[in-house]
N, C-alpha and C positions, 0 to 999 in steps of 0.2 A: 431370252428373257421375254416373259410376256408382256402385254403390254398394261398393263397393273404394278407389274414389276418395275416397269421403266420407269413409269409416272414417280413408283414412291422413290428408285433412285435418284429421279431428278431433284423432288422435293427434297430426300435428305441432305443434296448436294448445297442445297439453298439454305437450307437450316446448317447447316458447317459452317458456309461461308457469315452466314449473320451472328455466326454463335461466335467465331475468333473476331468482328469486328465487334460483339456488346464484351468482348474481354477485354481485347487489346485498343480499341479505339470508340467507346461508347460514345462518347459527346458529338463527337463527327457526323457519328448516325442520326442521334437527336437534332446534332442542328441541321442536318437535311433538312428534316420534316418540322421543324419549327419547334423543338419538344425543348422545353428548358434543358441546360445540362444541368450535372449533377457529381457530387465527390461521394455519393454514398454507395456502398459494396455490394451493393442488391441489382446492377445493372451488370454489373462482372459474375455474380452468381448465376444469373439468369443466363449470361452467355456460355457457361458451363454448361449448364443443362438444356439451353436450346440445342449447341454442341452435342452432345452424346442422346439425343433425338437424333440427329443427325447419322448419325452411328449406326442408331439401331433400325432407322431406316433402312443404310444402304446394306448392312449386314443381312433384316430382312429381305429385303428387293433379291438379292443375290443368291437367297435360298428358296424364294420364289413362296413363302410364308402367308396365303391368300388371310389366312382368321386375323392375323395384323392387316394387310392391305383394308378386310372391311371395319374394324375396327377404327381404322383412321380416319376413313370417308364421315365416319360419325363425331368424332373427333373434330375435325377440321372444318366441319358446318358449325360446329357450335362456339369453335374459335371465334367464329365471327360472329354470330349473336350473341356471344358474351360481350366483345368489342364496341357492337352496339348499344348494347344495353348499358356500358359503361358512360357512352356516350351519349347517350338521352340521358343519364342522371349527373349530367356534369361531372362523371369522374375522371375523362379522361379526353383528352384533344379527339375533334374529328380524324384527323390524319392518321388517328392510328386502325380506321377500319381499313385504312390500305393494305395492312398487317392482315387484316382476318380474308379482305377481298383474294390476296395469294392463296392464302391456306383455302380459301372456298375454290376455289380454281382446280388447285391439285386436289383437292375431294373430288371435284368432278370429274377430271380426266382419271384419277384412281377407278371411281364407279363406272365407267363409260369401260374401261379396259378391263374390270372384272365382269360385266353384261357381257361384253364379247369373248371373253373364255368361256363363261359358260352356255352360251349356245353353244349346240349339237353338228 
């Protein structure tokens, strides 16, 4: 596995593990980080589909799929400037740029590990 590869298995590993707790245990997560809970069906949706993110990660990763790998690197910076930008317009708690600070993280070690596949 290269090392682009790993980075998104690890990621998709992460996005799994947070996708079956926003299904089966959302409020738990929320009160982590201080986020109101809530009874509405849109935090179990969202675990669904951060779940099979998760998927098609590690399914990428495993087929060694480089046009996904840069694909996400773009993706996953702008996670978190969306994040922010939520957060300078009061829409959404500080705590949740900790969300995008991950995903900026694994964009970096993604792009760090496609620069070194592709030297010569």
């Amino acid at each position: 596995m290269t090392p682009a590869a790993r980075s998104i298995h690890v990621f998709g590993l992460y996005l799994l593990g947070l996708g079956v707790l926003l299904v089966v245990a959302p409020n738990e997560l929320l009160g982590l980080f201080g986020i109101p809970t809530t009874t509405e069906v849109w935090i179990h949706i969202v675990g669904v589909l951060v779940f099979f993110l998760g998927v098609y990660y590690n399914i990428t990763a495993r087929h060694g799929f480089e046009p996904f790998f840069r694909a996400t690197v773009w993706g996953r910076f702008t996670v978190l400037a969306s994040l922010v930008v939520f957060v300078r317009l009061g829409m959404a708690p500080p705590v949740l740029i900790l969300f995008g600070l991950v995903d900026a993280a694994g964009a970096a070690w993604t792009w760090a590990g496609l620069r070194r596949s592709s030297r010569p």
